[in-house]
MDTraj code that builds the backbone (N, CA, C; nanometers):
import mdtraj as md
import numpy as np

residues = "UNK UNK UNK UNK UNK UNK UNK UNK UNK UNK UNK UNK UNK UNK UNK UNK UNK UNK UNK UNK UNK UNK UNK UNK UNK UNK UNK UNK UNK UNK UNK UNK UNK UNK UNK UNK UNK UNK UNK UNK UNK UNK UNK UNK UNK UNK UNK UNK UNK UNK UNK UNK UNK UNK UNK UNK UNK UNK UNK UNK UNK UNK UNK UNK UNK UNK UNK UNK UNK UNK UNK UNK UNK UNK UNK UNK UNK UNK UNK UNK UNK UNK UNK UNK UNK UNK UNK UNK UNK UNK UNK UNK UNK UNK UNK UNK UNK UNK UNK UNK UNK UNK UNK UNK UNK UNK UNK UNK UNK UNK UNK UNK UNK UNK UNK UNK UNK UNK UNK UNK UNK UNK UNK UNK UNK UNK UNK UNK UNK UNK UNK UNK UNK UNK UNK UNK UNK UNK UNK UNK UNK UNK UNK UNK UNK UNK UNK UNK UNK UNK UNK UNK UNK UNK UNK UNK UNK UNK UNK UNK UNK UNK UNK UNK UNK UNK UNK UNK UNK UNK UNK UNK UNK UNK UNK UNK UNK UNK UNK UNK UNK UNK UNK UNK UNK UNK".split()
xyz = np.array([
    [9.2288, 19.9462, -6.5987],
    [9.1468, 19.8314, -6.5622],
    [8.9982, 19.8706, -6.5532],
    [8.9431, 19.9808, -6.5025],
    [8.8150, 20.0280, -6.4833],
    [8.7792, 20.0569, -6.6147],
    [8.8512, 20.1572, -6.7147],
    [8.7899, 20.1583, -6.7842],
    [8.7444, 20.0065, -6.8888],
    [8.8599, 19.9119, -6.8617],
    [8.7951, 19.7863, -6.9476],
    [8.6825, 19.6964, -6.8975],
    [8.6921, 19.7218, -6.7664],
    [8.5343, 19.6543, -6.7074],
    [8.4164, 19.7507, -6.7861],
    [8.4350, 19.8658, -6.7918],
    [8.2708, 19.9620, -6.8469],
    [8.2692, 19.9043, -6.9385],
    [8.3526, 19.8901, -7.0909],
    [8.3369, 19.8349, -7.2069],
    [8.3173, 19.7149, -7.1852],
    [8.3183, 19.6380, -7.1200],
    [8.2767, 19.5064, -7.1104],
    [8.1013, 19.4857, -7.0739],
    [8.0689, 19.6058, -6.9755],
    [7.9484, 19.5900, -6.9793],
    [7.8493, 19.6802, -7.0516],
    [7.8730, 19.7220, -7.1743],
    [7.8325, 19.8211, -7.1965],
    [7.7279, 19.7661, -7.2567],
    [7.6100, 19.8398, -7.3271],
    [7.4818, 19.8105, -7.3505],
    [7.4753, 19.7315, -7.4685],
    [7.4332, 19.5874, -7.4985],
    [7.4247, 19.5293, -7.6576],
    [7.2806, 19.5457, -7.6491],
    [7.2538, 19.5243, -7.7845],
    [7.0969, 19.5208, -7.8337],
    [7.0846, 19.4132, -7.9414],
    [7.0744, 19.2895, -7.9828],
    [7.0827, 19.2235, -8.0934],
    [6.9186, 19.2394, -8.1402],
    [6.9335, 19.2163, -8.2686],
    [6.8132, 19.1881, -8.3902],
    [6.8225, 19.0839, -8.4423],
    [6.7098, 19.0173, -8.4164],
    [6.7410, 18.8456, -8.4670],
    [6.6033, 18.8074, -8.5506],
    [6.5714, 18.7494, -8.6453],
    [6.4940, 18.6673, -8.7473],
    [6.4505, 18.5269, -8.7064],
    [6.4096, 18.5638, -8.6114],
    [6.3517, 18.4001, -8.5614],
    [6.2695, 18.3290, -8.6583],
    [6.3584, 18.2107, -8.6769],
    [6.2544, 18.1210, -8.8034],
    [6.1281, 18.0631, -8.7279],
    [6.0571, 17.9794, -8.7633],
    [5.9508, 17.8944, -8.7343],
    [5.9952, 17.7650, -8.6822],
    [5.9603, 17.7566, -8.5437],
    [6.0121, 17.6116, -8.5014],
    [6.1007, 17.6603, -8.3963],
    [6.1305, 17.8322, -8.3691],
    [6.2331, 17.8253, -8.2668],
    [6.1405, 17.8695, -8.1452],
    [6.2164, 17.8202, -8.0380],
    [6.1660, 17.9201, -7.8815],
    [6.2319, 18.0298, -7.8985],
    [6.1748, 18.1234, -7.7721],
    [6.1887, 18.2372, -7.7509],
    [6.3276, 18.2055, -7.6111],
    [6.4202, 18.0766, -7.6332],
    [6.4886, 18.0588, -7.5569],
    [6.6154, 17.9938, -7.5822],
    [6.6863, 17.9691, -7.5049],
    [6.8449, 17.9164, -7.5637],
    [6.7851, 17.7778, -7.5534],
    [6.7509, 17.7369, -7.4688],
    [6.7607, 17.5633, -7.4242],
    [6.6439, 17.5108, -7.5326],
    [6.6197, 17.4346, -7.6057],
    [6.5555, 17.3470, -7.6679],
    [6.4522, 17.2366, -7.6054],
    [6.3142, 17.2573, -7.7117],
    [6.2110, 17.1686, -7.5908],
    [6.1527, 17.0744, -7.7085],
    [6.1225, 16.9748, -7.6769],
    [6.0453, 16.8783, -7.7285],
    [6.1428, 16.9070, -7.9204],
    [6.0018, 16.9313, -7.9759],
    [6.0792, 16.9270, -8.1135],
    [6.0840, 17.0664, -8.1426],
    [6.1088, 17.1757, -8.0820],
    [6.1185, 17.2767, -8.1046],
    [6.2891, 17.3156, -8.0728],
    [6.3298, 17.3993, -8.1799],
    [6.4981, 17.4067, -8.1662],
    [6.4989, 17.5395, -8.0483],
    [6.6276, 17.5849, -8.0202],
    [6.6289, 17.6990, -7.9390],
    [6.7015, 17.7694, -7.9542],
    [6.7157, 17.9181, -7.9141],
    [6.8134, 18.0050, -8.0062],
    [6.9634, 18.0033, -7.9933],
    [6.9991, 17.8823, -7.8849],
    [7.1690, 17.8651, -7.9113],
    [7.1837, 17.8018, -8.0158],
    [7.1175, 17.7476, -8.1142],
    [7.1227, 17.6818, -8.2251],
    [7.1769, 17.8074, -8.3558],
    [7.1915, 17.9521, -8.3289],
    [7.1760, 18.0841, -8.4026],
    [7.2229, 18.1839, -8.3641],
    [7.2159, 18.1943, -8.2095],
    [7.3042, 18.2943, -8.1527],
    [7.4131, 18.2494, -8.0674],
    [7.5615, 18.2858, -8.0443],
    [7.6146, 18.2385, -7.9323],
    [7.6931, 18.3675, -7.8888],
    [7.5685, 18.4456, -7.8314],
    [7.6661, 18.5743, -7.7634],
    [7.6318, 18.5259, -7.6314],
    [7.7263, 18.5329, -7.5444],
    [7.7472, 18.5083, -7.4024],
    [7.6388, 18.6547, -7.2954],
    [7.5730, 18.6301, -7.2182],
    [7.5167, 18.7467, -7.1349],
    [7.4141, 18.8427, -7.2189],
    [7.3640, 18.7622, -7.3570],
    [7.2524, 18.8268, -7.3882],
    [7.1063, 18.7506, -7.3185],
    [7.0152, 18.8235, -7.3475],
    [6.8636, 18.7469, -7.3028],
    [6.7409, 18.7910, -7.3815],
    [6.6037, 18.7112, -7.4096],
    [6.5596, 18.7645, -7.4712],
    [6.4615, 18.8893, -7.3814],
    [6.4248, 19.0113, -7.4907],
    [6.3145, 19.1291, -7.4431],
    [6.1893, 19.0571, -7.4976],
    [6.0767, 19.0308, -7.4672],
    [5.9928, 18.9968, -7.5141],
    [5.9623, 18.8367, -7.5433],
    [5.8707, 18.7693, -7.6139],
    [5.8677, 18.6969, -7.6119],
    [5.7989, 18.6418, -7.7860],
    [5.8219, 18.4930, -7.8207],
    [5.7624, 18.5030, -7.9840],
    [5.7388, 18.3821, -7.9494],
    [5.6300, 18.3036, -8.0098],
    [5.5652, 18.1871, -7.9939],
    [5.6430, 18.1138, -8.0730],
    [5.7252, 17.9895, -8.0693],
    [5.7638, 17.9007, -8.1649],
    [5.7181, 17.8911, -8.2855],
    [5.5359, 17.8959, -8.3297],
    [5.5172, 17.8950, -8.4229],
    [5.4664, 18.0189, -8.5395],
    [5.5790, 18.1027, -8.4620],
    [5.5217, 18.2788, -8.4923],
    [5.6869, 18.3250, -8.5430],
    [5.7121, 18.3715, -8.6478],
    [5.8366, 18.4510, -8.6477],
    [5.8754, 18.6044, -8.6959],
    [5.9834, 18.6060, -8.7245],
    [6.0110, 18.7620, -8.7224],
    [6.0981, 18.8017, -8.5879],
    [6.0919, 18.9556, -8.5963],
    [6.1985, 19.0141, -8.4934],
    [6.1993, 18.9936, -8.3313],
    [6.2589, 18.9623, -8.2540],
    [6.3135, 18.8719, -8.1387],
    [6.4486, 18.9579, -8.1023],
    [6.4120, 19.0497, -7.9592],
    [6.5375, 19.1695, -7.9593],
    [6.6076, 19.0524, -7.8508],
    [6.7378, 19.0627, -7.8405],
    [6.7518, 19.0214, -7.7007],
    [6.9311, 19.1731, -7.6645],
    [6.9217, 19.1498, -7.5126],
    [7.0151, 19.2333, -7.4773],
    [7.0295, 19.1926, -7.3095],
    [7.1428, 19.2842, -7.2833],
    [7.2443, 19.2454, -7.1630],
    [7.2058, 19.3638, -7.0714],
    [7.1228, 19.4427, -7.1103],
    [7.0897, 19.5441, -7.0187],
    [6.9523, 19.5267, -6.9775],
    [6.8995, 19.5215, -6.8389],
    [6.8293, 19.4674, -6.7756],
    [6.6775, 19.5923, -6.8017],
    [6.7100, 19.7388, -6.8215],
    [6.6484, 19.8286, -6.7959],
    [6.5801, 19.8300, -6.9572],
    [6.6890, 19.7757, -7.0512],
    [6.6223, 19.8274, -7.1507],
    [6.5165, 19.6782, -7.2100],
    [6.5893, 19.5577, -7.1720],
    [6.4893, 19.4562, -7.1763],
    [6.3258, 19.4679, -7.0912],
    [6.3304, 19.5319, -6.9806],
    [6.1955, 19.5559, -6.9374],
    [6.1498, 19.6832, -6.9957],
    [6.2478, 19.8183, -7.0810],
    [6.1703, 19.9172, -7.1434],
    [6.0772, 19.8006, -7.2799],
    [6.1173, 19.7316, -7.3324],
    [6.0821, 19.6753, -7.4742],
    [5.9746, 19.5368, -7.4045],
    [5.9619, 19.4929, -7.3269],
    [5.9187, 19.3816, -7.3082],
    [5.7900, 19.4183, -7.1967],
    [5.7851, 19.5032, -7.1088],
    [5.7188, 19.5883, -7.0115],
    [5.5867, 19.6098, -7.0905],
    [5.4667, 19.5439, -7.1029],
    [5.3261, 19.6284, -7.1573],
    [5.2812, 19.7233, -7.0462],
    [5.4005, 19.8063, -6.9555],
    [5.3348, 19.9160, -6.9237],
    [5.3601, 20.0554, -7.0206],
    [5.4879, 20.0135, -7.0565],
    [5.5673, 20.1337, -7.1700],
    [5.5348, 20.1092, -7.2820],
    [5.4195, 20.0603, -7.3479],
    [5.3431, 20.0669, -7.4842],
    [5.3885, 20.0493, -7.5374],
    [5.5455, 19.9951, -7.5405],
    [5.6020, 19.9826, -7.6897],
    [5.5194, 19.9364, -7.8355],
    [5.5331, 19.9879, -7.9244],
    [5.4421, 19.9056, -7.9989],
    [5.4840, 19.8077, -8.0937],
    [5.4069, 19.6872, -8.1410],
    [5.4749, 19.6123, -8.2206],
    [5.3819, 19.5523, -8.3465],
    [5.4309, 19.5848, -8.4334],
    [5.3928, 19.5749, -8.5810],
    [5.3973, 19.3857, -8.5724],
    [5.3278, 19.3499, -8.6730],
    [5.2477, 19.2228, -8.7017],
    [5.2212, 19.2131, -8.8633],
    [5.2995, 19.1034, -8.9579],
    [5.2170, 19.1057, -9.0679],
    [5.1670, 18.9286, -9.0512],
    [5.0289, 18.9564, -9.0556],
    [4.9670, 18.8111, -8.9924],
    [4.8436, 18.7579, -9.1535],
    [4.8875, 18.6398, -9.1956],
    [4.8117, 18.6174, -9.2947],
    [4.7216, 18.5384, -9.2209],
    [4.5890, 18.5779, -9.3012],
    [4.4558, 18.5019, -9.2493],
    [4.3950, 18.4292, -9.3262],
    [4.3154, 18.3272, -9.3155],
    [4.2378, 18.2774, -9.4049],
    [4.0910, 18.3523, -9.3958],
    [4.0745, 18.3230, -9.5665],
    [3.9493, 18.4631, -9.5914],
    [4.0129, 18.5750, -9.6266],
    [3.9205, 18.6393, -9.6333],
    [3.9238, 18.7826, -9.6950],
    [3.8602, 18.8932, -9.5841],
    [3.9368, 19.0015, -9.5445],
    [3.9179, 19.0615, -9.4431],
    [3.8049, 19.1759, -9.4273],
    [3.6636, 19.1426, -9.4046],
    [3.5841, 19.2926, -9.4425],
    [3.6319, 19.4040, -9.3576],
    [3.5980, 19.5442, -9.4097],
    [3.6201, 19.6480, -9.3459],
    [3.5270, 19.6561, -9.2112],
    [3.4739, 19.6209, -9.1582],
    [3.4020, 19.5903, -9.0431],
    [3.5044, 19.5221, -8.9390],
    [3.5412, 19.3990, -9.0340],
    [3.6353, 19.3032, -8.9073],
    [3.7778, 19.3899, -8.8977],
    [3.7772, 19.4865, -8.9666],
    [3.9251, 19.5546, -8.9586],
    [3.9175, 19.6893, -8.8093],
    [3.7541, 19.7448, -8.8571],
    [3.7293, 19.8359, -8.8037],
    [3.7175, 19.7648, -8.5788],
    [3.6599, 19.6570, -8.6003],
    [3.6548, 19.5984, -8.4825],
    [3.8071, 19.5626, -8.4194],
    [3.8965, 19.5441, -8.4965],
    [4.0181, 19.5186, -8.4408],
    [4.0923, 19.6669, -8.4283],
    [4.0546, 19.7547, -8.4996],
    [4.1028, 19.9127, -8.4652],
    [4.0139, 19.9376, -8.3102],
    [3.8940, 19.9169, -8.3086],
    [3.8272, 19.9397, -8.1094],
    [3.8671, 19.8525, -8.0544],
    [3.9380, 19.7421, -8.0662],
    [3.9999, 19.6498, -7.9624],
    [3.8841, 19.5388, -7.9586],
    [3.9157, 19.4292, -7.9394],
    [3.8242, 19.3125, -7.9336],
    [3.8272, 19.2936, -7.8135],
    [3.6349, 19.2007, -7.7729],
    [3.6847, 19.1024, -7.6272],
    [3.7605, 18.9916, -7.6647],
    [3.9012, 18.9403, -7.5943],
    [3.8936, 18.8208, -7.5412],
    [3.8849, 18.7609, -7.4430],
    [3.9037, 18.6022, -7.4613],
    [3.8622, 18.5645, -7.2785],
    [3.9273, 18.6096, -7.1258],
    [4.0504, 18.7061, -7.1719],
    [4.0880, 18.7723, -7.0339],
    [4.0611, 18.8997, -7.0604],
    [3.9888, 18.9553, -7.1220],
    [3.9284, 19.0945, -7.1281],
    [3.9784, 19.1396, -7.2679],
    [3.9595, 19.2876, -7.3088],
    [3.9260, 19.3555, -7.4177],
    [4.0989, 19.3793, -7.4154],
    [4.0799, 19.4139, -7.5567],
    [4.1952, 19.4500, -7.5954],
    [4.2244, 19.6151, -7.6601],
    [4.3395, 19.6705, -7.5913],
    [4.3541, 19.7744, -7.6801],
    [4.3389, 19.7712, -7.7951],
    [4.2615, 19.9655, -7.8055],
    [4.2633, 19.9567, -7.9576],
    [4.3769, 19.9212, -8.0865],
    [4.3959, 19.8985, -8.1616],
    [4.5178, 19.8816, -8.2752],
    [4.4993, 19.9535, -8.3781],
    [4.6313, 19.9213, -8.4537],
    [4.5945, 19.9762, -8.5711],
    [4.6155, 19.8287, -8.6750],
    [4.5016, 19.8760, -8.7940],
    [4.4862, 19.7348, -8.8548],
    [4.4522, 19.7765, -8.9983],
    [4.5470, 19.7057, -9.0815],
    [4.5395, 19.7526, -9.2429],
    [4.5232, 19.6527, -9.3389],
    [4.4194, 19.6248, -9.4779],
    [4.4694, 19.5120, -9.5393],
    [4.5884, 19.5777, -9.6312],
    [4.6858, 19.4923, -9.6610],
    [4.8625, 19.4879, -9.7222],
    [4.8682, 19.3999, -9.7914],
    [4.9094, 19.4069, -9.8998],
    [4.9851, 19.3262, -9.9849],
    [5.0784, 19.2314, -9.9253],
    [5.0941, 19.1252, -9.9863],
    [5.2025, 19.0411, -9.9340],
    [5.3479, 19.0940, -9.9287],
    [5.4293, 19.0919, -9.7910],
    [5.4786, 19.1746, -9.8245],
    [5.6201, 19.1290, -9.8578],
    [5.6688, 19.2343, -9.9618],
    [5.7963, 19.1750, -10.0710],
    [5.8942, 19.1197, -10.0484],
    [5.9586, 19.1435, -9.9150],
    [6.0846, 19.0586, -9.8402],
    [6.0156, 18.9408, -9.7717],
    [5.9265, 18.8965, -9.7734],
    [5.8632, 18.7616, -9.7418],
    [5.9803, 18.6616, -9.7932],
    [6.0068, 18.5834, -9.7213],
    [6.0681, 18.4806, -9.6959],
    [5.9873, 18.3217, -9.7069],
    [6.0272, 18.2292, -9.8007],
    [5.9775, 18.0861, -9.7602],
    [5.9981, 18.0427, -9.6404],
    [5.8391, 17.9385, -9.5874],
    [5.8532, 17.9441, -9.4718],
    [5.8589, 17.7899, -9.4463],
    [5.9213, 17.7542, -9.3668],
    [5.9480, 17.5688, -9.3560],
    [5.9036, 17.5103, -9.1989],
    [5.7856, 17.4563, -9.2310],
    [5.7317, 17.3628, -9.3707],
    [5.6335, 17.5069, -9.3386],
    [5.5758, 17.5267, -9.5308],
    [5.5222, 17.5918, -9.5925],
    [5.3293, 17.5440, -9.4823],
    [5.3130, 17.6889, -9.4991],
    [5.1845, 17.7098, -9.4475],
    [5.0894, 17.6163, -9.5472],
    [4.9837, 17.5815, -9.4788],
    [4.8629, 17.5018, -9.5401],
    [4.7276, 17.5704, -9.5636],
    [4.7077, 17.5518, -9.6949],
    [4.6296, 17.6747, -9.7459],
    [4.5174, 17.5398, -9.8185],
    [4.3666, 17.6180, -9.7468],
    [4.3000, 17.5382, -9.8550],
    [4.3073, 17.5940, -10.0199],
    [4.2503, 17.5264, -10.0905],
    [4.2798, 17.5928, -10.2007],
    [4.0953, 17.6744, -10.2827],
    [4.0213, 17.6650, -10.2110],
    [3.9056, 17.7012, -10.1769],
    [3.8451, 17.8297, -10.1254],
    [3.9879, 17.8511, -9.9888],
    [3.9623, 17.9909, -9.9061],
    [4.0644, 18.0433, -9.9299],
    [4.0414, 18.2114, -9.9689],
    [4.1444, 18.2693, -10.0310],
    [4.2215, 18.3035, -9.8786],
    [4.3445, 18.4120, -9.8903],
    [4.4494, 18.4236, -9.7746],
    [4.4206, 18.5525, -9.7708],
    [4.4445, 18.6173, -9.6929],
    [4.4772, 18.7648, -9.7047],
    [4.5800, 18.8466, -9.6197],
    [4.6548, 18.9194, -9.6401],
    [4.8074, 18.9910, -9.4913],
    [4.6832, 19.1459, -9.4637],
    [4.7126, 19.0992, -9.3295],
    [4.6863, 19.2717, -9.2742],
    [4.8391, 19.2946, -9.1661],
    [4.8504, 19.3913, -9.1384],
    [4.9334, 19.4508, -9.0813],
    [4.8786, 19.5248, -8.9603],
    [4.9327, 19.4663, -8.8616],
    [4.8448, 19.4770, -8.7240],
    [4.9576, 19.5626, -8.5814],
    [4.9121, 19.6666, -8.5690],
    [4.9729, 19.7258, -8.4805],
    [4.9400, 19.6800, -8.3508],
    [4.9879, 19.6698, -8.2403],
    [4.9538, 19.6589, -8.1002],
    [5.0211, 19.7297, -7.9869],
    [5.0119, 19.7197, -7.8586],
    [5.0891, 19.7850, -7.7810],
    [5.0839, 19.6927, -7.6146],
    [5.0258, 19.5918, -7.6592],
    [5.0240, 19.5177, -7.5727],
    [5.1186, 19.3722, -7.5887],
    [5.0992, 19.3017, -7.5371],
    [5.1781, 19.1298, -7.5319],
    [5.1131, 19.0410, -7.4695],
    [4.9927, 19.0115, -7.4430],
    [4.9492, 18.9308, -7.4212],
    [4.9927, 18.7958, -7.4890],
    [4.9663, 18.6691, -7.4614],
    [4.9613, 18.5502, -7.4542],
    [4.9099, 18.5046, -7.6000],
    [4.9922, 18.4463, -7.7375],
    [4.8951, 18.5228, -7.8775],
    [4.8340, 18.5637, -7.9016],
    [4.8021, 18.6728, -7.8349],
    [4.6804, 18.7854, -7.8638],
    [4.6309, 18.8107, -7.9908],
    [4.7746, 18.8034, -8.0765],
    [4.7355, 18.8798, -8.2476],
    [4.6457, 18.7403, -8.2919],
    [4.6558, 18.6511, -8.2659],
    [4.6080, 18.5550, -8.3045],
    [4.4760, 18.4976, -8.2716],
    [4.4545, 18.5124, -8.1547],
    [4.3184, 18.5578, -8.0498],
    [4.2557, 18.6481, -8.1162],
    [4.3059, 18.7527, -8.1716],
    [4.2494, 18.8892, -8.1888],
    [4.1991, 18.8183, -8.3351],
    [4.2748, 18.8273, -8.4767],
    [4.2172, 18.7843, -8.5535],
    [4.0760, 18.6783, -8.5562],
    [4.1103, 18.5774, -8.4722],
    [3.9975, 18.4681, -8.4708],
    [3.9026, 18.5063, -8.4188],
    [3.9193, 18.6130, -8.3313],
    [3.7780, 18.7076, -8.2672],
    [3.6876, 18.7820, -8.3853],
    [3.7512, 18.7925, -8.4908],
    [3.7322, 18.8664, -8.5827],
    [3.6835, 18.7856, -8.7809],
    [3.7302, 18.6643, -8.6864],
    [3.6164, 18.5639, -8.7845],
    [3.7650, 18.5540, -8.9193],
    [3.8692, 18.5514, -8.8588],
    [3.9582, 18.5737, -8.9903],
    [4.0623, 18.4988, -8.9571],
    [4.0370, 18.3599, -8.8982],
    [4.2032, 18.2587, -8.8159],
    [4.3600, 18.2976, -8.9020],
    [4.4442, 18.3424, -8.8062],
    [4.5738, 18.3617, -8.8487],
    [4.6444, 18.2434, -8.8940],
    [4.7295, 18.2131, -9.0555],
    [4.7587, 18.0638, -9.0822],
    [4.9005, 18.1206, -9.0578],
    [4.9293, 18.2538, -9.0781],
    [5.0974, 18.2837, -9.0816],
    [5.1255, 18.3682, -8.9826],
    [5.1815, 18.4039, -8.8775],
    [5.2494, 18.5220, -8.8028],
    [5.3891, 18.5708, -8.8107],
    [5.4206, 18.6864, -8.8413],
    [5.5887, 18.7296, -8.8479],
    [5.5681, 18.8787, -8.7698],
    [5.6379, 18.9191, -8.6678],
    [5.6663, 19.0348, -8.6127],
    [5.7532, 19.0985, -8.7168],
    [5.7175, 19.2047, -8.7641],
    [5.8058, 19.3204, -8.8331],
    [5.8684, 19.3835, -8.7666],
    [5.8378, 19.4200, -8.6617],
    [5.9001, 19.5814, -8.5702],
    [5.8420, 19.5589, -8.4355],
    [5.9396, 19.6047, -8.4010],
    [5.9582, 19.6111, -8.2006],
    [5.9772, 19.8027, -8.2011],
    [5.8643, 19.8668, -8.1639],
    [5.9384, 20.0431, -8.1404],
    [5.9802, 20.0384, -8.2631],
    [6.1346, 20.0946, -8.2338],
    [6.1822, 20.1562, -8.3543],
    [6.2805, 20.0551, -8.4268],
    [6.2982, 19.9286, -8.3704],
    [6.3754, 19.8095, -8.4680],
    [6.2739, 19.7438, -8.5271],
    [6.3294, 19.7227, -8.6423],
    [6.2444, 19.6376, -8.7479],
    [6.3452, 19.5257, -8.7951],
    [6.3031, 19.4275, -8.8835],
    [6.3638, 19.3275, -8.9294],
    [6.4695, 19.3756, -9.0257],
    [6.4017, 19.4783, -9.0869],
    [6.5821, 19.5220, -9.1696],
    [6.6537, 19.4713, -9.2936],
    [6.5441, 19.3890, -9.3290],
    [6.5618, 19.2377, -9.4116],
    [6.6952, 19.1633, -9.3683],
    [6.6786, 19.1239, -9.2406],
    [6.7645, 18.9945, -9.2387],
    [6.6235, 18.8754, -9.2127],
    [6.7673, 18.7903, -9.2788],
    [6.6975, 18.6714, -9.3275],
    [6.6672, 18.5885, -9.2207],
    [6.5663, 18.4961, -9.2126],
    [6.5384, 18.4175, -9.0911],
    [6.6965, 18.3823, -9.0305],
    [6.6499, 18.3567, -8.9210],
    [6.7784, 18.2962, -8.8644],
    [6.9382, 18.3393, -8.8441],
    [6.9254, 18.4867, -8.8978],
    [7.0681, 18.5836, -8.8729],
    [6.9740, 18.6815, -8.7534],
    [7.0930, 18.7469, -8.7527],
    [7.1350, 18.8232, -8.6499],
    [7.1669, 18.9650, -8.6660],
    [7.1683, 19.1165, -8.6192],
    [7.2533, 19.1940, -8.5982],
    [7.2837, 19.2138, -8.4861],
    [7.4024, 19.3144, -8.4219],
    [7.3987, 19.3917, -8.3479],
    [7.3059, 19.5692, -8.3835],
])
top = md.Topology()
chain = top.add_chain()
for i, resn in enumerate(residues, 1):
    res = top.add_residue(resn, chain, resSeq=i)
    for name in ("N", "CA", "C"):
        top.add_atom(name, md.element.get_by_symbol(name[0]), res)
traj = md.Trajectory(xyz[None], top)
């Protein structure tokens, strides 16, 4: 009997592809869907948090220690960002987001910040981003170690370069893995 209670609580970690349009929650708000719509594991929760209109990797798990190791901006985890901007990114506005920008609740750690190719497991996104056809786009790939409140997005527009797309690549050492929006691993 003891030993089937340990296996019962033993540590999950899921990897999930949050599409566009979901919360960072089971219950559903306004017109935004929620992730019981995608996941139905019983006693998971999410680590971290992803803006409805931001997607990519979304850990959730049943262990309390390791959801505050991944979600905690005291333990630096870091988390990769491929964020398309409108415009074209000078090496100046790249170099300012490598010293950390002000925003309105103070400066931001330094990052790391690259221009990237679009990148190849890109996924269509619904409904499709709105692009003038005037101002070109450009992906940088944006490291952080913080979680602020859309920061990456804050951060870009500090930087004269508004984010039209956001997708988290990597949490630490999980990455998306190429699953497709809206699946799952363990």
């Amino acid at each position: 009997m003891l030993r089937a209670m340990n296996l019962a609580a033993a540590s999950r970690l899921i990897c999930f592809n949050k599409p566009y349009g979901v919360l960072s929650q089971f219950t559903p708000e306004g017109r935004w869907r929620g992730l019981k719509d995608f996941i139905d594991i019983p006693g998971v929760y999410v680590a971290g948090r992803l803006d409805a209109d931001s997607e990519g990797l979304l850990l959730l798990t049943n262990d309390g220690k390791l959801q505050a190791r991944i979600s905690d901006p005291r333990h630096k985890m870091e988390k990769t960002y491929w964020v398309q901007v409108e415009g074209l990114p000078t090496e100046a506005a790249l170099s300012q987001l490598r010293q950390g920008v002000q925003l309105n609740d103070g400066p931001t750690r330094p990052a790391r910040a690259q221009l990237i190719e679009q990148p190849e497991s890109l996924w269509n996104r619904e409904p499709p981003v709105r692009v003038r056809q005037s101002i070109p786009t450009a992906w940088i790939e944006l490291v952080i170690s913080e979680g602020r409140n859309r920061q990456v997005r804050r951060m870009s527009a500090a930087v004269g370069f508004p984010t039209l797309r956001l997708i988290r690549a990597a949490i630490g050492p999980y990455s998306l893995n190429g699953l497709s929006p809206g699946t799952y691993q363990e």
